[in-house]
Structures are given as structure tokens and as C-alpha cells.
N, C-alpha and C positions, 0 to 999 in steps of 0.2 A: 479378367480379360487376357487373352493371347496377340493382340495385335496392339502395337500403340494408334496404330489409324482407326480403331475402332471410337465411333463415337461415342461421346461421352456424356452424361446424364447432368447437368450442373446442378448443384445442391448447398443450401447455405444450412452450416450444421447448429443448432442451439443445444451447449456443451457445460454450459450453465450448471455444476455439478454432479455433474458427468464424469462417471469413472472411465477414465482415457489411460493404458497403458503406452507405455514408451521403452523400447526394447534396445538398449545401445545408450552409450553416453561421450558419443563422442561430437564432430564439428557437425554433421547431420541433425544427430537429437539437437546439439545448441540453437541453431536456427530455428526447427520447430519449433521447441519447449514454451519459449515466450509467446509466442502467437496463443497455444492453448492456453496458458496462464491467464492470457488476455482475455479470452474467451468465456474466461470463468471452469475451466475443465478441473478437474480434479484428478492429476495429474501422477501417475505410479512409474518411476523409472525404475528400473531393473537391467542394471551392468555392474561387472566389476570393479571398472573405474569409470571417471568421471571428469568433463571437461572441467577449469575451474571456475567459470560462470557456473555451469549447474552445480557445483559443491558448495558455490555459495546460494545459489537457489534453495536447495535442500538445508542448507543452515540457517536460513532463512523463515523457515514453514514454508515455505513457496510448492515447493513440490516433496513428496515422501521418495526415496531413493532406497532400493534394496539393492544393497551392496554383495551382489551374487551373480553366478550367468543363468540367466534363462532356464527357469523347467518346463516342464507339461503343468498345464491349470494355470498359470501366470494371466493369463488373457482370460480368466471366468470374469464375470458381469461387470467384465469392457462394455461402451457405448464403442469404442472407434481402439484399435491399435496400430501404433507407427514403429514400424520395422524398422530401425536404422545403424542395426548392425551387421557382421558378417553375414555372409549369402548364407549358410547353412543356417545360423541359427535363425533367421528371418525368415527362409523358406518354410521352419518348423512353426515359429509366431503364427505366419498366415496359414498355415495349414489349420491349425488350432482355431484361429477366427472361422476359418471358412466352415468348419464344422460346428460350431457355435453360432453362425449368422452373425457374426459381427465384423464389418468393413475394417480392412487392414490394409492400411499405403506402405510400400515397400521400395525403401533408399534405393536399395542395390538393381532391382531390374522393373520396371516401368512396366514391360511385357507381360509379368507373373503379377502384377498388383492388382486385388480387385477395385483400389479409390484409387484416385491420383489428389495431389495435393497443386492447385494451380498457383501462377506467379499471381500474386495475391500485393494488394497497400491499402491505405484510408486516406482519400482526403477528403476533409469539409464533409465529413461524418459518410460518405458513398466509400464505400468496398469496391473494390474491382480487384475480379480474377480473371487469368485467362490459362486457357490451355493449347495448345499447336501439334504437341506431339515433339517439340521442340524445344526443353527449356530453356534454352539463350535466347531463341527466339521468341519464345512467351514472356520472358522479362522485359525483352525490348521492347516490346507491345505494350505489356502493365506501364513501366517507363513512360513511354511518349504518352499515356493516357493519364497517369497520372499529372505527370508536366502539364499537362494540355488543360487539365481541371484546374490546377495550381495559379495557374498563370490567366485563366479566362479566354484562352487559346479554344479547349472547347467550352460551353458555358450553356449553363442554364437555369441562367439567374432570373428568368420571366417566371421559373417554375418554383423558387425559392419558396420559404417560407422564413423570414427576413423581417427583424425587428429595427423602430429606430435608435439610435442611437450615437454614439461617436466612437470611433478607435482609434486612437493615436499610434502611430507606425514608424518604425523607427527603418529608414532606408537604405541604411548604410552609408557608407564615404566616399560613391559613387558609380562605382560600376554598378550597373542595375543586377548583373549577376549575384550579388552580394545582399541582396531584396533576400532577406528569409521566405519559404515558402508560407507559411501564415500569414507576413502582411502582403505575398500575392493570392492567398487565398481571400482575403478581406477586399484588397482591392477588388478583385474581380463581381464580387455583391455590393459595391458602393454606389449610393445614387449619387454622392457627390463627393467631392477630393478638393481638399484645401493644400495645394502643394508650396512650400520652401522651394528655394533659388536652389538650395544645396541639395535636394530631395535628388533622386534618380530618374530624370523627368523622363529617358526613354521611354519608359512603363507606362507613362500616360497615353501613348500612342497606341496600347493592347485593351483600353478601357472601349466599352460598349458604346456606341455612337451617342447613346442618351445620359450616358453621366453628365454632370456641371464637373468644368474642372474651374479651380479660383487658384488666379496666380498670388500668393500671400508672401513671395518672394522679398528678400530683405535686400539690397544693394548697399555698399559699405560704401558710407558717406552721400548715401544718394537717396532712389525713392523704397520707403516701406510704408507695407499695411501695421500700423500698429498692433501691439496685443491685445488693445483691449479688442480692436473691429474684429479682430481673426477671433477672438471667446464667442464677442457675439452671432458672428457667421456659424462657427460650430451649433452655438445654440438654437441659434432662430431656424434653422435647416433641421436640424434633429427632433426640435417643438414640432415642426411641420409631418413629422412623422417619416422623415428620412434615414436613412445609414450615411452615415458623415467618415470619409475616413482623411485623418491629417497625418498628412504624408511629409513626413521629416527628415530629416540631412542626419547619419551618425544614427545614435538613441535617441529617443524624445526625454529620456532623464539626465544624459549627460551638455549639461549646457546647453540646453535645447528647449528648454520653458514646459518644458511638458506637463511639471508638476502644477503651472501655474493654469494651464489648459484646464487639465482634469479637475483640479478645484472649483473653478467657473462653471462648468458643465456641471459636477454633483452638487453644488450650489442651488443649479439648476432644477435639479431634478434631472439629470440627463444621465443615463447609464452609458460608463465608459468603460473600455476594454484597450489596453495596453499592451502592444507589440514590441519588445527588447528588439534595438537594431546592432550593429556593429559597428561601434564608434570610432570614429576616424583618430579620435587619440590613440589605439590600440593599432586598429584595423591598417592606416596610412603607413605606420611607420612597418609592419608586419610585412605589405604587399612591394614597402620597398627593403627589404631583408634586413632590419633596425629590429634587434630583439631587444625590447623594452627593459627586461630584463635578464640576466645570465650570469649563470652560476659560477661565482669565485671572482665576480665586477662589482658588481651589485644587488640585494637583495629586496631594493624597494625602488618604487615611482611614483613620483607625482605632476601630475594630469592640473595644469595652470590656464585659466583663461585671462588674456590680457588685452581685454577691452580698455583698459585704462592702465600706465604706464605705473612702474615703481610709484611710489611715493605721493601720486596722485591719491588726495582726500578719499575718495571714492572707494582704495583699493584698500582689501582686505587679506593680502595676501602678506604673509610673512616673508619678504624675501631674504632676511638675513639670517632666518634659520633654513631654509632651503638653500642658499650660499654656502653654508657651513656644513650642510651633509653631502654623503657621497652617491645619495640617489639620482635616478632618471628623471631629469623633468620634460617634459612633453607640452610644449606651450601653442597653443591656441589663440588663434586671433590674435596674433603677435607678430604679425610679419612688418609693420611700420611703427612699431616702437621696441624692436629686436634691438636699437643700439642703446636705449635706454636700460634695457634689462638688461644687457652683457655690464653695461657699466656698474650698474647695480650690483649681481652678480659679483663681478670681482672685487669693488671696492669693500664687500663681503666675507670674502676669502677663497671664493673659486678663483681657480689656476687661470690665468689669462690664455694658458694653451688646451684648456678641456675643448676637445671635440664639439664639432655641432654637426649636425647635419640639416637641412633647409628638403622638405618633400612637398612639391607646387605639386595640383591637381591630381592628389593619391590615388591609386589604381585605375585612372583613366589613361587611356590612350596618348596624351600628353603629358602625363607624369616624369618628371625629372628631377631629381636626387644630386645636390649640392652640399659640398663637404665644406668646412671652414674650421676656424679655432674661435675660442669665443672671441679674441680681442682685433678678429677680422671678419667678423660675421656679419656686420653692419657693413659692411664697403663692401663685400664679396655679393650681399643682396641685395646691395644698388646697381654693381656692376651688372650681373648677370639679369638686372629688369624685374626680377619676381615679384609676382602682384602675388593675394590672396586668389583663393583658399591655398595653404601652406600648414602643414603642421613642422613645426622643431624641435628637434630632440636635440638635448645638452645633455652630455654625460658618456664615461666612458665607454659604455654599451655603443658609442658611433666607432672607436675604433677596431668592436670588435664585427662591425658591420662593412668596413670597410675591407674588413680580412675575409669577407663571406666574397664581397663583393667580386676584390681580386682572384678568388677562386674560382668562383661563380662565371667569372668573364673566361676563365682559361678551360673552363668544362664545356663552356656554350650555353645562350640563353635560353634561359626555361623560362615558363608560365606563369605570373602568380597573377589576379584576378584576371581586368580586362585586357593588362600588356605585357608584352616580354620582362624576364627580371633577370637580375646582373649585368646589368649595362651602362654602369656608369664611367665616365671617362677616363682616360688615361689622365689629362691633368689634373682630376677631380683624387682617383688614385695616389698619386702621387703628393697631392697634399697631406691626403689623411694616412700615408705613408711615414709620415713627420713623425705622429705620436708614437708608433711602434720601435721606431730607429730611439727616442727618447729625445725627441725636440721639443 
């Protein structure tokens, strides 16, 4: 082709053992490389050097690497060859195709290429490519198209071919942005949705007029659907020959009953399918600049739910060897028995002045970031009202969030999920100022 406006012939190649040369090995060939590999090609690179993705490709078996530049016959019984190095030697590649009849895409000039390779992705198993003549512009296009399949934005789930069954979906810690794309892929084919209080319920708003949604929301201290009725809702909807998907707060494996879901269900007979979310034990303290963990503080965490206080019969938690180590703990459903467990905690041997930090409604809009010591962390989250959901971090990793934080404030606030980050107060500052000075 001589014009990029020339129209273009679209063609989906079956490469399926297909000898595909690859001429270059540098950030061009890397992007290609994997899509052929995908494709099942059988894949011949030929450069001198080598990205170190493809070195470890070729270390691999993955693709066969001839560590040389370009001759004449390199491109003999090619199915397809991708030009993706300098002008000269690529102009010589294609030339060579072109006289052998075999389609050659060429990195360097768009104009002189007889294929073009279009902005290309998969979701929910459809391919879409596009071409414009544009490639910033043809990404943005693949983009909004893939988004738009993703999310049920465009859909064409009447057209599906859609088993029943259940999936369990893990939502993340709030911001609906934080929805991996698989479980908006699932949502968008659900005939029904069993959603959690804590779930990302925006999302329900993008669902097809005819799903059921079920609110199976839990209220601390107030009204819930039991587990058993939420098993049997998944079941008896999935028996009917539906797609069930339960739409969960965080994972569905971390403190989030999921294990107990799926058992009920393959009990059943119900095929289930399991979507990893982004657990608010990680994800919360992340989106408020609380590295869990950090090198030369601490080399471990532990992730505590405290649905029932220290020393309560119930609990299973060792709190006096967690008292006694110098890891992160991360507690969970702990915001109204936070002065039991500091007492616990120290009476233990944690520092009465270890760090906490208090995260109300993580990565939502309303998130606010509360600093304390443990042996005022109980009065500091009565003062300030904090109800749940909250997660706590105890351990020195708060004071090194608080040195992110005061930096972070003096650069200007940035992004982290749905709300501004670095913004926590000057008096909040100035507390967790204390530990660095050596208070």
C-alpha cells in the first residue's frame, strides 16, 4: 500500500503453527511477540540483540531467536513477517516478502507496509480491532470498545450463549473503579446479583433493566439476610437455570464467607467460578498512602478480623504473640472494640506510642485518614465520631506513611482510586510527627 487512507481489507489470521518471522528485537518486536505466541505462531526472531522480555522468551522455548542481522532468505516459508527494525533493513524484509507473496507489517513506515497490524484486545472471548489510519486514535477507539463490552456499557447478552451457574466476585473496597474487569465482565451476563452492603453498588446502576438485583446487605448490629438464606438464594436461582453472580465487599476469600458460598453451591451441584477482588485490608490502607509493608520497618503483616474483642471465648486470635512481634497488623471490623485491643496490645508488650492510623470509608469520596498512638486511639476515635467500615493499621509502617503523607501535601494532591491523596491534616501531621522526633 502507498497511502495510509487506502482502505483496508480486515482479516483474522489462523497462525496456529505458522512460521511467522520477526525481524528486530527491540520495544516494537516486544509488543508484537506475545500476541503471535498467543496465537499459537511459531515464531523466528532474528536481531542481534534482544529486549529482556524476549531473551527470556527464547530461554523459555517460547520463541527460537537467531542471534544475527538480517540476511537475504530469512523470510523463506514465512506465513506473515513483522518488520520491526531499522528502515533499511525492514524495507529489505519486505521486499523479500513481497516477492515471495508473503504479507509483511512494517514498524517504521505504515505507508510502504503491505498489512497493517490493527489496535487489537479480547474481552469475554470477542476480539476487536480497529484501524483509522491513526494509531492513537485507533487505540482510543479499541479502548472505549473494549471498556464499553467490560462494563455492559455496550452488551449483547440477549445474544450470549450463557450457562447457569454462580460466581462469586470480589468488588473491591469501594470505589467501583476498583471492580476488576472480569467481575464487570460477569456482571454484565448476570440474570441475577446478590449484592453485599460493602459490594460497589454504583455498578448495579449499569446492569440490564431485567436482572434481579437482591439486597443480601449485612448492617453491624442491625438487619441481615443470613448465610444460610444467601446459599440458598444462590442455589435455588442457579437450579432455575440462571447465572447468579454474588457481588462482594474486598475478596470473597478474605473474611468474606466465600469459601462457605462455594461449598453450599458444589454441594449442590452448582458450578462455581471465582473472581479475586482487592481486599480492603491491602487495598484501604494502599489508597491512603499506608505501605503495609517497607523495607528496613518491617518485613511482615497480619490481616486481624475483630468481630469479637481480645479474650473473648470466641476468639482465635493470638494476641500476645502479635503484641510481641514487630509486624503490621491490619485490623478489621475493629472500630468499636479498638480500646480493647490497644489494651490487649500493650498489656503484651507493644509500645504504648506505636502508631495507628484509623482509614473511615477507604477510597471513597469520603475517606479520611486519622492518625493516633495506640494508647490514644480509643478516645481519638470517639472524638472524631468514626463509625465503620474503617480499617487500622498499627505498626511502624504509620509513621512512615505519615512522612509520605507530609510530602505528598507539599507536592500537591494526587489521585489514588476514587479521591484526592495526601491530604490529611495539619493537626493529624503533627501528631504522627511525635514518632519521628522520638516521642
Amino acid at each position: 500500500m502507498t497511502d495510509k487512507r487506502e482502505p483496508a481489507y480486515l482479516l483474522g489470521l489462523r497462525l496456529v503453527g505458522k512460521r511467522v518471522v520477526v525481524i528486530g528485537g527491540g520495544t516494537v518486536a516486544s509488543r508484537r511477540v506475545p500476541a503471535l505466541i498467543a496465537a499459537g505462531a511459531d515464531v523466528v526472531m532474528v536481531s542481534p540483540e534482544v529486549s529482556p522480555s524476549l531473551e527470556a522468551l527464547a530461554s523459555a522455548g517460547q520463541i527460537r531467536w537467531e542471534e544475527r542481522d538480517y540476511q537475504p532468505r530469512d523470510c523463506a516459508e514465512a506465513w506473515l513477517v513483522c518488520a520491526c527494525g531499522p528502515a533499511v533493513v525492514n524495507a529489505s524484509a519486505a521486499a523479500e516478502a513481497e516477492a515471495q507473496r508473503t504479507w509483511c507489517v512494517r514498524s517504521d513506515d505504515a505507508s510502504a507496509s503491505a498489512a497493517w497490524t490493527p489496535a487489537s484486545g479480547t474481552v469475554s472471548g470477542v476480539q476487536v480491532g480497529v484501524l483509522s489510519g491513526d494509531p492513537r486514535r485507533s487505540a482510543g477507539i479499541r479502548d472505549a470498545i473494549a471498556t464499553g463490552l467490560s462494563t455492559g456499557t455496550i452488551s449483547a447478552r440477549h445474544h450470549r450463549q450463557r450457562s447457569a451457574g454462580v460466581a462469586l466476585v470480589g468488588g473491591g473496597p469501594g470505589d467501583p473503579g476498583l471492580l476488576t474487569v472480569r467481575g464487570r465482565q460477569l456482571l454484565a451476563d448476570a440474570d441475577v446479583v446478590v449484592a453485599d452492603r460493602l459490594a460497589p453498588r454504583a455498578v448495579l446502576g449499569e446492569l440490564a433493566p431485567d436482572v434481579l438485583v437482591i439486597d443480601a446487605g449485612k448492617i453491624p448490629n442491625g438487619r441481615a439476610m443470613s448465610q444460610r438464606e444467601i446459599n440458598e438464594l444462590l442455589i435455588r436461582h442457579a437450579s432455575a437455570g440462571r447465572f447468579v453472580v454474588r457481588l462482594k465487599g474486598g475478596d470473597p476469600f478474605v473474611f468474606g464467607r466465600g469459601g462457605e458460598e462455594m461449598l453450599a453451591c458444589l454441594r449442590a451441584g452448582i458450578p462455581v467460578t471465582v473472581v479475586p477482588g482487592v481486599t480492603s485490608a491491602v487495598g484501604v490502607p494502599t489508597a491512603a498512602g499506608v505501605p503495609v509493608t517497607h523495607r528496613g520497618t518491617t518485613q511482615d503483616f497480619h490481616i486481624v478480623s475483630v468481630h469479637v474483642p481480645p479474650g473473648d471465648e470466641r476468639s482465635s486470635v493470638d494476641w500476645e504473640a502479635l503484641a510481641r512481634g514487630t509486624g503490621t497488623l491490619v485490623l478489621l471490623m475493629a472500630v468499636d472494640r479498638i480500646g480493647s485491643v490497644a489494651q490487649a496490645l500493650i498489656r503484651f508488650g507493644r509500645s504504648a506510642t506505636t502508631p495507628v492510623t484509623v482509614i473511615a470509608d477507604g477510597t471513597m469520596p469520603t475517606q479520611r485518614t486519622m492518625y493516633a498512638m495506640l494508647d490514644d486511639v480509643e478516645r481519638r476515635v470517639a472524638d472524631e465520631g468514626i463509625r465503620p467500615p474503617a480499617v487500622i493499621v498499627v505498626g511502624e509502617v504509620v509513621a512512615v506513611a505519615a512522612e509520605l503523607a507530609r510530602l505528598a501535601r507539599a507536592v500537591g494532591p494526587g489521585r489514588v482510586a476514587g479521591r484526592s491523596a495526601g491530604g490529611a491534616n495539619q493537626d493529624e501531621l503533627t501528631q504522627a510527627g511525635r514518632w519521628k522526633e522520638g516521642a
